[in-house]
N, C-alpha and C positions, 0 to 999 in steps of 0.2 A: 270741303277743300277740293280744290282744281287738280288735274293733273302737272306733275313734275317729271320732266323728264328730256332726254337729248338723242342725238341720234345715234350715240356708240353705247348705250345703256337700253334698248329697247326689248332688248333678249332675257332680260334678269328686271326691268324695274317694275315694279307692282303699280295697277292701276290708280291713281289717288283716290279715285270712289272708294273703290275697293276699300284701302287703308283707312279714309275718312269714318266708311261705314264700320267696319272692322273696332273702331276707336269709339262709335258710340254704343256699339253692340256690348263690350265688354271693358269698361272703365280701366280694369286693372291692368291693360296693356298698354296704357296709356304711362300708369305708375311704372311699369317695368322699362318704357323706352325712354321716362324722365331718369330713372337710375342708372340705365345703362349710357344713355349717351352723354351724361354727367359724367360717368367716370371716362369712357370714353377720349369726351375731351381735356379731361385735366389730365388724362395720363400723356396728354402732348402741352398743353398750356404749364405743366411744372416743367418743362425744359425751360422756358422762358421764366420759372420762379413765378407762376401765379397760378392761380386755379379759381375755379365758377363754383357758388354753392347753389346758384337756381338760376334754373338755366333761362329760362323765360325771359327774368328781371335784368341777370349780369351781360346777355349779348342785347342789351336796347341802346347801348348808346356806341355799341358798333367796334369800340376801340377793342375789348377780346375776341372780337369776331376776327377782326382784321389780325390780330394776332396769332388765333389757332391757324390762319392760314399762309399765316407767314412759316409757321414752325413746322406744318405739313406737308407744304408745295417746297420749301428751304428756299422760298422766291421774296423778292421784296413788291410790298404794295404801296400803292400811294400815302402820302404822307397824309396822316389823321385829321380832323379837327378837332381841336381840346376845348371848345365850348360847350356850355351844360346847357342849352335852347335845343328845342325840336329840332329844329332845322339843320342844325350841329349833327343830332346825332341820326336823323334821316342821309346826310350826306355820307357818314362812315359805312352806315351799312348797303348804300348802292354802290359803295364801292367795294365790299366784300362781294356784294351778290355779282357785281360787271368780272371780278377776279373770278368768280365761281364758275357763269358762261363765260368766260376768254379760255377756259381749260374744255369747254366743249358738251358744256351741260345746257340744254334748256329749260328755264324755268319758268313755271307755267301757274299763275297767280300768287306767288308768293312775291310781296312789295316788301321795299324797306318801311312802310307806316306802319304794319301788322307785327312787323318783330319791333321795331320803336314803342308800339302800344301795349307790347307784350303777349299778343296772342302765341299761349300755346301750343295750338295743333299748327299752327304755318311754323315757329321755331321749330318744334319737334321736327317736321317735315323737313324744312332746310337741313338740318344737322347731320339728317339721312342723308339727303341727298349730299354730302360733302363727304358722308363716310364710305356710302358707293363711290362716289368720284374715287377716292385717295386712297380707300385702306380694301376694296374687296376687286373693283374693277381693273386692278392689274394682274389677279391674281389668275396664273395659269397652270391647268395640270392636263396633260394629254390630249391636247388640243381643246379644251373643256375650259372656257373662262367664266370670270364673276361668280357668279351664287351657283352656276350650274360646278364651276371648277371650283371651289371650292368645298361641295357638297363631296364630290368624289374621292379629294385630298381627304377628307375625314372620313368616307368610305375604306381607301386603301390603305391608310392608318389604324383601322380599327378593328380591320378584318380579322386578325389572328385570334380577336379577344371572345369569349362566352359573352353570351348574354349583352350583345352591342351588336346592335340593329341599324343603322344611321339610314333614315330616306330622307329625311325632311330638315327642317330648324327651328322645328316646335316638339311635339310629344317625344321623340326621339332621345329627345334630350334629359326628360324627366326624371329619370332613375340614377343620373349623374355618372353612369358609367362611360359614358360618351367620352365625357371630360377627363375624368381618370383613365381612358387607356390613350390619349392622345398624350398627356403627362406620361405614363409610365411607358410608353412605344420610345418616348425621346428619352426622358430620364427617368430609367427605371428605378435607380436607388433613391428617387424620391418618396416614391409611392410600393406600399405591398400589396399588391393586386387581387393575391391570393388570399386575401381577409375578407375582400370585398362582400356585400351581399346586395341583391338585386334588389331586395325587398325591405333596403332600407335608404332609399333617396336620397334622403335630410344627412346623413353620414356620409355618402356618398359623395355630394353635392359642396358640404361644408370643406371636407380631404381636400376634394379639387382647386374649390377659390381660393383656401390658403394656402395651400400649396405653389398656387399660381401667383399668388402676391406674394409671399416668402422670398420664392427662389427662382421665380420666369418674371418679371417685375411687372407682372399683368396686375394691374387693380381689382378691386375686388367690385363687377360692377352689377349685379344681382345678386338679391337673396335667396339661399334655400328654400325660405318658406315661399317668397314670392311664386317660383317655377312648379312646387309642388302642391301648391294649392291654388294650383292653375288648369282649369282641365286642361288647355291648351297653350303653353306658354306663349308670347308676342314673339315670330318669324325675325323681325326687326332687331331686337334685342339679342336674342342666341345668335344671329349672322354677327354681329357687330362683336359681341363676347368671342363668339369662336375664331373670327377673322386675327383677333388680339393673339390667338395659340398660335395661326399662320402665321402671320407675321415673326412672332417670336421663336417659333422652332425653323421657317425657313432660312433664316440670318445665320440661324447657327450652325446650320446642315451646309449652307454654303462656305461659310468659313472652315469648318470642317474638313470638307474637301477639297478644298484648296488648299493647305495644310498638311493633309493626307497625300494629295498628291507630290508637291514640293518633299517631305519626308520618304515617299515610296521611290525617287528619285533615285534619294541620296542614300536611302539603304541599300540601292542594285550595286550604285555606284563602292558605296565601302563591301559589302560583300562579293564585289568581282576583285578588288583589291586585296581582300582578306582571300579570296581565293588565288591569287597569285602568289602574293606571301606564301600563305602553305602549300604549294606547288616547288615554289622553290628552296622551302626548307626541308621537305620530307624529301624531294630529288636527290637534294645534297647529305641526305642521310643514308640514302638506301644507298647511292653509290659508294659514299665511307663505308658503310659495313660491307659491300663486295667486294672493298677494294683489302679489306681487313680478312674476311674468312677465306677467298681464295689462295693465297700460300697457305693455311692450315692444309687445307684441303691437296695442295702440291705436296705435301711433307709425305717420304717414302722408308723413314728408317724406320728398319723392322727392330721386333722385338723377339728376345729369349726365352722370355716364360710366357703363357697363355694367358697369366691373368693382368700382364700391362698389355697385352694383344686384346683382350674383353674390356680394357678400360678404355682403347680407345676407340671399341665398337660404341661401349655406351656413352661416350662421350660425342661419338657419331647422332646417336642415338637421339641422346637430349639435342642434337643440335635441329635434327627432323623433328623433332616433337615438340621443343620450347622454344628454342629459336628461329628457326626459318618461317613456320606460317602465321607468325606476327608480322614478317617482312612483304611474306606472299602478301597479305592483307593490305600492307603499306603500298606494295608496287601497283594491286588492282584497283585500291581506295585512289591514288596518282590518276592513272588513266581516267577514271571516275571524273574526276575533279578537274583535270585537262578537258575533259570532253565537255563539262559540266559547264565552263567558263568559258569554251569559245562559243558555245548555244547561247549563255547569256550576251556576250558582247556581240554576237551575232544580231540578235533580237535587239537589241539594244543600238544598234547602225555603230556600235562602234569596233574599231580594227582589232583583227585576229590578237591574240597572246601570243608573244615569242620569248621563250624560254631563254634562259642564259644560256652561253659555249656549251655543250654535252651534257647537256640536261634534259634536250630534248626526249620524248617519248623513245624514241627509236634508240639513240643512244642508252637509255637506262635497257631496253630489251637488251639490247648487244650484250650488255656487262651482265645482264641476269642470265644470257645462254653460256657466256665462258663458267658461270659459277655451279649452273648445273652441267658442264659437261668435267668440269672439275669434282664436284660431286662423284657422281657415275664412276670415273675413274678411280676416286680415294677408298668408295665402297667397292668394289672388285679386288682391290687391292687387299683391304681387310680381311672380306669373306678367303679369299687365295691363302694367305698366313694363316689365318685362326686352321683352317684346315690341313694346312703343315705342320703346326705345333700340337694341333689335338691330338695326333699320329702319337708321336713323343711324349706329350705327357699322360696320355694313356698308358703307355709302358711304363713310367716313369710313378704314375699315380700306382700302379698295380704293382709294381717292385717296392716303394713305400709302403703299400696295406700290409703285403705279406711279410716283408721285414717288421715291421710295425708288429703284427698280431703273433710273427715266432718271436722278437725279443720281449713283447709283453710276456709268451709263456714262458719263456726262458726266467726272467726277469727274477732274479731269487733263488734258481735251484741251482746253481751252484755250491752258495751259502747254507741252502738246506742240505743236501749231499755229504757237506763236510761238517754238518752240525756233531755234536758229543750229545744229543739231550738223551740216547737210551744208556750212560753210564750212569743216569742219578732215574732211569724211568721207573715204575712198578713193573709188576707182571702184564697187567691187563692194559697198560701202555707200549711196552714191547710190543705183543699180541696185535696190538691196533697200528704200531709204526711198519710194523712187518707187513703187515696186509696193504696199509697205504702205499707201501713203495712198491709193492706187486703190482698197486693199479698206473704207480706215475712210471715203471720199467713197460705197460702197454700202452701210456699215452706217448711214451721217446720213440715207440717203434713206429706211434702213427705218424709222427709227427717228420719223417725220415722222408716223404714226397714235398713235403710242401721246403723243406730247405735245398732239395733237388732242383722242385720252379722257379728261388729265388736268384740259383746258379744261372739257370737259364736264362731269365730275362735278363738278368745283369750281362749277358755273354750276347743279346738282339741289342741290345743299348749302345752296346763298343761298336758293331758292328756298325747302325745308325749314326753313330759318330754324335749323338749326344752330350750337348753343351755341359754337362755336369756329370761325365763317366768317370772323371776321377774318384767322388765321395761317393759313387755308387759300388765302383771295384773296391773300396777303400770298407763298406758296410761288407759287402757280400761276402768279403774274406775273414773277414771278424766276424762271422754268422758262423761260419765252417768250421774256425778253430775251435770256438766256444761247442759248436754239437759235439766236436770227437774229443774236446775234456769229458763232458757230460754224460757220455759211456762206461770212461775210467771209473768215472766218482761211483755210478751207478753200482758195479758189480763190488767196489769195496764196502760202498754199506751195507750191502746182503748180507755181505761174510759176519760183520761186526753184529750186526743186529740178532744172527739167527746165535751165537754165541752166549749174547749177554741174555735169552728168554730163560736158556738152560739153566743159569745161575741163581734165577730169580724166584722161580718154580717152588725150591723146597722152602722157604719163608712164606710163601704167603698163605698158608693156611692159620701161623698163629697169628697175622696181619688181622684175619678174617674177623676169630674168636676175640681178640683186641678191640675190635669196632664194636661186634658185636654185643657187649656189656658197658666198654666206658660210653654211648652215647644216652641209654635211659637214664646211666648214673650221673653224667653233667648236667641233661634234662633236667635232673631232680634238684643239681645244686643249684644251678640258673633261676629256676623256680621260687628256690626256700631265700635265693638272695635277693630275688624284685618284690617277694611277700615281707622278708625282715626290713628290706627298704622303704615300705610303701607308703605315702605319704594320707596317713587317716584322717578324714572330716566326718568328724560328729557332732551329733545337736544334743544328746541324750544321755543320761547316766545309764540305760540299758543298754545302746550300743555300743559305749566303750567295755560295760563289763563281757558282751558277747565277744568283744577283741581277745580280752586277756583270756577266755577258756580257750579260745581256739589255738592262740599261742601257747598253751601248756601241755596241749595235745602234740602238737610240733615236735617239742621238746625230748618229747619221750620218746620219738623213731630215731634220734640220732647216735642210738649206741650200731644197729643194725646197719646204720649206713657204713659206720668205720670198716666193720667189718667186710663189707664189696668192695672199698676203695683198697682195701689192701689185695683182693686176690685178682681185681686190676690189674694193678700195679707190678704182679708176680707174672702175669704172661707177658708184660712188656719186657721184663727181665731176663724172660728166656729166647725173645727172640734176637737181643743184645749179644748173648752167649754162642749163638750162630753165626752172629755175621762177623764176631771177633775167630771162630775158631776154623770160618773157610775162606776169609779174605776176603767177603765180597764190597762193594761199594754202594753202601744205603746212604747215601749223599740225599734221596729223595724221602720222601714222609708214608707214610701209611698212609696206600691207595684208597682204603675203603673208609678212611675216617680222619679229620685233621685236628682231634682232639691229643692232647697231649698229655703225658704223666704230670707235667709240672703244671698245665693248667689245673690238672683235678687238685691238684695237693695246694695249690695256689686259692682253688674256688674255696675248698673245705675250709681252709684257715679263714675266710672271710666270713663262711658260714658259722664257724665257732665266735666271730671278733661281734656279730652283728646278733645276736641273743640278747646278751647283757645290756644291748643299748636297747633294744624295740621294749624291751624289759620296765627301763627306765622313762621311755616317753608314754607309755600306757600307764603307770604311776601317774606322770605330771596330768596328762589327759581326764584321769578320773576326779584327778583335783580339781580343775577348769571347770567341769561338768557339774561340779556339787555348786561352785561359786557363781554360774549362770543359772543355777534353778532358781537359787535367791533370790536373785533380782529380777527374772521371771514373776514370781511371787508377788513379789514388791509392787514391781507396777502395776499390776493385772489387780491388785487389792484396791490401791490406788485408783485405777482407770473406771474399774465399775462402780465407784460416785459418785464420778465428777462427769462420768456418761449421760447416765439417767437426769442427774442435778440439772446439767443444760438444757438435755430436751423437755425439763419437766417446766421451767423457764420460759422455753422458748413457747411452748402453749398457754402459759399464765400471759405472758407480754399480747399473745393472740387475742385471749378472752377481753382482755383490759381495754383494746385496741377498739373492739367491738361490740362490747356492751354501754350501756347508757345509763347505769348509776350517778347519778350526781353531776355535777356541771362538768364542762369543760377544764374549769381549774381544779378541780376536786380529781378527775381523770390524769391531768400535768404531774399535780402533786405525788400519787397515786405513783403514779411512771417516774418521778424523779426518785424517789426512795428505793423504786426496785432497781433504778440504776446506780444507784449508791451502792446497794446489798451487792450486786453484781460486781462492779470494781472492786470491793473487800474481799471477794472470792478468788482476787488475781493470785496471792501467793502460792494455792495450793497446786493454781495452772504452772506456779514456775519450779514448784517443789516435781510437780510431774515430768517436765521437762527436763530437771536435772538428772531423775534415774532413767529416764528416753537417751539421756543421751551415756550413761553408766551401760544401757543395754546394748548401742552403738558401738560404743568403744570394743567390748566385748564379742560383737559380730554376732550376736544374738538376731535370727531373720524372722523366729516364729516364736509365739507363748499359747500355750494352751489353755491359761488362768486365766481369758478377758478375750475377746471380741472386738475391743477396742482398740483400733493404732493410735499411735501420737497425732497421725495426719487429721484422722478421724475427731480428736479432741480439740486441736489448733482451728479447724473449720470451722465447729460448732460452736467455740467462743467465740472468734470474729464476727460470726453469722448472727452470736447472741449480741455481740455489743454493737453491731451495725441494728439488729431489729429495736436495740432499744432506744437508739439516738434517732433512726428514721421516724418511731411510732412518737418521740417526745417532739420531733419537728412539726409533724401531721397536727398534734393537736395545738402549738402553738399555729401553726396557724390558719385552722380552724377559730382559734380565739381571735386572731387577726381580723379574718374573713366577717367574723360575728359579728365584730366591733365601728369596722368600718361601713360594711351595711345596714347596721342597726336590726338584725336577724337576732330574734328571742328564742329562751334556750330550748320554749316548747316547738317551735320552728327547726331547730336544731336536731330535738329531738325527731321531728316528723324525718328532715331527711335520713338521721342515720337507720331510722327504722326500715325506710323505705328501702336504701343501698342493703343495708344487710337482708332484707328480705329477696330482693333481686341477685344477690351476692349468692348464683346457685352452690357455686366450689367452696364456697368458703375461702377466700384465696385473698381477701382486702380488696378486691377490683373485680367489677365489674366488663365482660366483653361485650361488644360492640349490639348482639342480640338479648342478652339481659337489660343495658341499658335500654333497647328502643323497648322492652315490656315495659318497664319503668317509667318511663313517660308517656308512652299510651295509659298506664294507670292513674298516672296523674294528669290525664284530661287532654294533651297536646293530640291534635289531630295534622301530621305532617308527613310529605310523600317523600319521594327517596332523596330529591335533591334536598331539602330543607333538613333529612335528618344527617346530608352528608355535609351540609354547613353546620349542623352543632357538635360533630364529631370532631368538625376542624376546629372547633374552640376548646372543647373538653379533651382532646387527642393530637395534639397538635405532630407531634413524632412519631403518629401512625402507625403505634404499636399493636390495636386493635383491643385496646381494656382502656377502664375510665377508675381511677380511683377517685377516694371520698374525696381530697381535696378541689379534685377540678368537679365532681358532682355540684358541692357546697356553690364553687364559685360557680358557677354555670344557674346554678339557682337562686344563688343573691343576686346576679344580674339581670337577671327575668323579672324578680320582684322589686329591682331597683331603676329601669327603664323608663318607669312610667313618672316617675318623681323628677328627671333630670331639665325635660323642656321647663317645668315652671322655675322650678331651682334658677335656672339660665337667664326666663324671664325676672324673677325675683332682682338678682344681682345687675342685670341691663339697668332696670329703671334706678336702684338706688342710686348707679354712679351716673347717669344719663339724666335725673331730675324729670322736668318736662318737657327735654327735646328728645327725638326719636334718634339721637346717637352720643358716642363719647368724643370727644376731639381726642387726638394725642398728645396736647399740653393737661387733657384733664386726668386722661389716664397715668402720667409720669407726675402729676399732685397729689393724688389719691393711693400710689398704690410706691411700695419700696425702690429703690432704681432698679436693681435687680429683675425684680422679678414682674414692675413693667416693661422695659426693656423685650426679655424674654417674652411678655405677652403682644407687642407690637410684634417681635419679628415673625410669631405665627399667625397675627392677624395678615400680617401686608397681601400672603397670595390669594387672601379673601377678596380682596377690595375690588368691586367694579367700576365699572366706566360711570355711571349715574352717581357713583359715590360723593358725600359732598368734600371738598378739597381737606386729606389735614384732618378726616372724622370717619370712623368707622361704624357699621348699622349694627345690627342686632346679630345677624347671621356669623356675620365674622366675630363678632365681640363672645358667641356661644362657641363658636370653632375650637375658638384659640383655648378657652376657659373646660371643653368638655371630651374637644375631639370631636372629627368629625364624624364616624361612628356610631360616636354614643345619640347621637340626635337623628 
């Protein structure tokens, strides 16, 4: 092929030799630039709703030729010719190719006869040549056009990415990361980049073209395989493919920003407006609240106490700390925002901001200097008063503490003073009140300075002219009166007190001896009266009779004791005889003891009333005790034979269970009569129970005669009638098991031998290591996953033991396995005859409604696609009939 080429392409077109030779060297560039410029052009030929499937054959009669370049150039071309003669369709395509040179291309052996005749390499050639003209030759980046500018666009695009190299529009391209970081540079939530690997092409490669078809409406116009089993991809093909990403992400990047721009407009525009707004709403805020805390801040009435003086320090307080440097904030955030928005409207060419009437910047400083010089002044003002009244209630506090702490001491001794308690005191109470008012006549004398300082301050107070010297003169002087009572009273209690010790003196020594004897002897009654009271629990006829000796001992010290309660009694007598014959006033009790004649004579009489009863309850008690041994007795005779009887039971049901006498029914039979015997044994369990519960009533907790509780015997029969109902199930169905396998009873016998042999514990069951001996002895050679599949048949609730029943079944089904395929076949052929299936009208003939019915609806999830219409094969006809399982 000749050269193609024009004068504004001479920088970027490839020599035709070149390409020609290129194309015979290596066939398969030839197949990649039929696919690519195929797609190529259909992806402009479906605007117009048509498309080429060979390109050779569909541009020969010139009319899609003329059309892609209608759709490409958006130009119109001379009107076609619609005849199907040579001549016809040489005429369409000299007028495509005169369209192609009038845009500035030369072309240089390529006739309209050679695409009319359908040569290949001149199509292929042309198609290039229209794709340089249209889709690569406009393209510019950095003063860099065509192939050279376009190679850089995919450079500067791809530069950020690992492992994406771009020189060229062949090997470059091979690992398909090219393609995926030009998709993921534009749209990255297409593609995740970071999955990617270098050293898998084919993945790489496939990501990108559907992705590119998907969602960038690029066609898909090479294959994976084609590029990667190319040492060298076809230049022509990757230019043409890649030009499709140009084309498709620069449209969009334009629109973009122009968008982008138009939008960055109108955002300056609302946010210089949004800045005016809040300029003049926070303006007209800050000067409301100036306009609101300055008379606070003028306010100059003083206060009378200190603590509305500190209130409206801290209310000064809070207003520096909570309130103002929010507004500080608001006034500096203001000038911020002023300055902020005439630099934009500045930069923006458009006119300064002008604030509404005194809103200006300057105007809000004005009003913010009158508000701190109002400030300033209101705190000078404060601190000046707090320090005028601190004066004052310092004196004022200090005349409060000391009135405070003398009328606290005072607080009472008046009322003590004038008290009568030493006309009803003892001795050793007088002795103690005397000596107490020796110490409060040296706490009056200390206390004679500090009512002196409260004279005083109260006399600097009048002087200060203090706002509350009235209730101050008004305390001080009722301070005064009240001390020079406090003197009077003083020296009259002395007298009274030292008076009434003398009086007291000669009684209290038989006070003394009084104390002295009646507290061992109410001791003793108190004693004998919680011991006659005391509530006895006994279990035994020996400890009630050790009750009654010990009460008869008791008994016999009560002549001894009458005798002390009277000579008690006699010194109480005498000292009665004193205070009748010198007048004194025993209004008060015996100092040294608060026991009294009437209690003793009071206790005594309770201790004579309570004999004759403890008397009387240790009779009934011994009675109780004889009538609880009985029935002690009783059960305890009772319990040791119906103990033994069970357990001896519950070992016969064991032996029975596991030995191998006689058949199976011989074994049933065997077990049904010992569960007969067992039931007829019920009455003596309820005869037991009636005196359990005779022992109950009686609060009977322990018996010595028997080892045996009730709870103990209740166990062992449920235990016994559960062992005898489980061991009669077992062998029922064992019989079962027998019957339906067709397993003989010398088979029978082999397993139970086996199981009881394995059966180390003796326990009915077999665990999980017994069992695998067991069948190692019996010949199975199985590794661990195979013996944890026959666990899960014989163990299914993975308790880790195998009883005889799942043994039995587990080895009927071993020895039954191998019978089931023929059985299967068997039954297939009789209802099948001599065709290799049953229909479903023969099966609903041959077999009950029921229970054909049931057997289609398990065949149906059998049936395959070969199946014949209406008739099911052998496979499904065993399914349904076996399980699938069993087969």
């Amino acid at each position: 092929m000749d050269h193609y080429d024009s004068p504004q392409t001479n920088d970027y077109m490839q020599p035709e030799e070149d390409w020609d030779r290129d194309m015979l060297l290596d066939p398969a560039w030839e197949k990649q630039q039929r696919k690519t410029f195929t797609a190529w052009c259909n992806s402009h030929l479906r605007k117009a709703g048509t498309q080429i499937d060979n390109i050779e054959e569909d541009f020969r009669d010139g009319l899609k030729l003329m059309l892609l370049l209608e759709v490409i150039s958006g130009e119109r071309l001379a009107k076609p010719e619609r005849g199907k003669m040579r001549v016809h369709k040489i005429s369409n395509v000299n007028k495509a190719l005169d369209f192609i040179a009038s845009k500035g291309v030369k072309l240089v052996s390529i006739g309209a006869e050679e695409i009319v005749d359908g040569n290949a390499k001149m199509t292929l050639g042309m198609i290039w040549t229209i794709i340089l003209r249209f889709a690569i030759q406009d393209i510019s980046v950095e003063e860099t056009s065509a192939k050279e500018g376009l190679l850089l666009w995919c450079q500067r695009k791809t530069a950020p990415y690992k492992n994406v190299n771009i020189q060229n529009f062949h090997i470059s391209w091979k690992d398909g990361l090219g393609f995926c970081a030009l998709i993921h540079r534009h749209r990255p939530e297409l593609i995740d980049y970071g999955k990617l690997r270098k050293d898998d092409p084919l993945t790489n490669l496939n990501t990108a073209f559907d992705v590119a078809e998907k969602y960038l409406d690029i066609p898909k116009m090479l294959d994976a395989e084609d590029i990667v089993g190319t040492a060298r991809p076809d230049e022509k093909a990757i230019m043409t493919y890649v030009s499709s990403f140009y084309h498709a992400f620069s449209g969009a990047q334009k629109a973009e920003t122009a968008a982008n721009r138009i939008c960055k407009v109108l955002a300056v525009n609302q946010e210089n407006e949004q800045l005016m707004e809040d300029y003049e709403k926070l303006a007209s805020d800050l000067l409301e609240w100036i306009r609101r805390t300055i008379p606070w801040l003028e306010n100059r009435a003083p206060e009378n106490t200190m603590q509305a003086m500190q209130q409206k320090l801290e209310d000064f307080r809070d207003y520096r700390r909570l309130h103002k440097p929010p507004k500080v904030q608001e006034k500096c955030q203001l000038e911020i925002n002023f300055n902020t928005l005439q630099t934009k409207l500045r930069l923006s060419n458009r006119p300064a901001f002008m604030p509404s009437e005194g809103k200006m910047v300057s105007d809000i400083n004005n009003a913010w200097g009158g508000l701190e010089q109002a400030e300033k002044g209101y705190e000078e003002w404060l601190l000046n008063e707090i320090r005028r009244l601190e004066r004052l209630d310092h004196l004022a506090e200090k005349f409060r503490q000391k009135a405070s702490i003398h009328e606290s001491w005072t607080d009472g001794k008046e009322v003590m003073l004038q008290q009568k308690d030493y006309e009803t005191a003892t001795l050793s109470e007088i002795k103690a009140l005397l000596k107490k008012h020796e110490a409060f006549e040296s706490d009056l004398a200390a206390h004679q300075d500090r009512v002196e300082q409260i004279a005083a301050i109260a006399q600097e107070l009048n002087e200060l002219d203090y706002y509350d010297s009235p209730s101050v003169n008004a305390r001080c002087q009722k301070i005064c009166d009240q001390w020079d009572n406090l003197g009077a009273l003083t020296q009259k209690r002395r007298e009274a007190l030292e008076r009434t010790e003398k009086l007291l003196e000669t009684i209290d020594q038989l006070y003394l001896e009084y104390a002295k004897r009646a507290a061992p002897f109410n001791n003793w009654m108190e004693g004998a009266m919680e011991d006659l009271q005391d509530t006895f629990i006994v279990h035994t006829i020996e400890e009630i009779q050790g009750l009654t000796t010990a009460h008869e001992q008791f008994k016999a010290t009560l002549p001894d004791a009458d005798k002390e309660r009277q000579a008690i009694l006699g010194i109480h007598n005498e000292v009665s005889k004193i205070v009748q014959t010198y007048h004194v006033n025993m209004a008060g009790t015996n100092p040294y003891t608060t026991i009294t004649p009437q209690e003793i004579n009071g206790k005594w009489d309770n201790v004579r009333q309570l004999v004759p009863r403890r008397d009387q309850a240790l009779m009934e008690e011994h009675t109780r005790q004889q009538q609880n041994e009985r029935l002690r007795k009783q059960f305890g005779a009772q319990a040791n034979v119906i103990g033994p009887w069970i357990q001896t039971k519950m070992e016969e049901i064991g032996r029975i269970s596991i030995e191998m006498h006689g058949t199976l029914e011989d074994q049933l039979n065997h077990l049904r009569q010992y569960e007969k015997s067992i039931i007829n044994y019920k009455p003596k369990i309820d005869q037991l129970e009636g005196d359990h519960q005779q022992i109950q009533e009686a609060l009977i907790f322990d018996n010595k005669h028997t080892n045996y509780t009730m709870e103990h015997i209740r166990v062992g029969w449920e235990q016994l009638l559960t062992t005898i109902a489980r061991t009669i199930n077992e062998v029922e169905n064992q019989i079962l098991t027998r019957d339906a396998k067709g397993i003989s009873q010398e088979q029978m016998n082999e397993f139970r031998a086996s199981f009881n042999h394995f059966d180390r514990k003796k326990t009915g069951m077999m665990d999980s290591e017994d069992f695998r001996a067991c069948l190692i002895s019996m010949g199975y050679n199985m590794g661990e996953a195979e013996f944890a599949r026959i666990m899960s048949i014989v163990d299914p609730n993975r308790l880790g033991v195998v009883t005889f029943q799942a043994f039995i079944d587990f080895m009927s089904r071993e020895t039954a396995d191998t019978d089931t395929a023929d059985q299967v076949m068997a039954s297939f052929k009789i209802l099948a005859g001599d065709k290799n299936y049953i229909t479903v009208d023969e099966l609903r003939r041959e077999l009950p409604p029921d229970q054909a019915e049931y057997c289609i609806a398990r065949m149906a999830p059998y049936s395959g696609p070969d199946a014949v219409p209406g008739a099911l094969d052998y496979m499904s006809f065993s399914t349904a009939l076996y399980g699938e399982s069993d087969l």
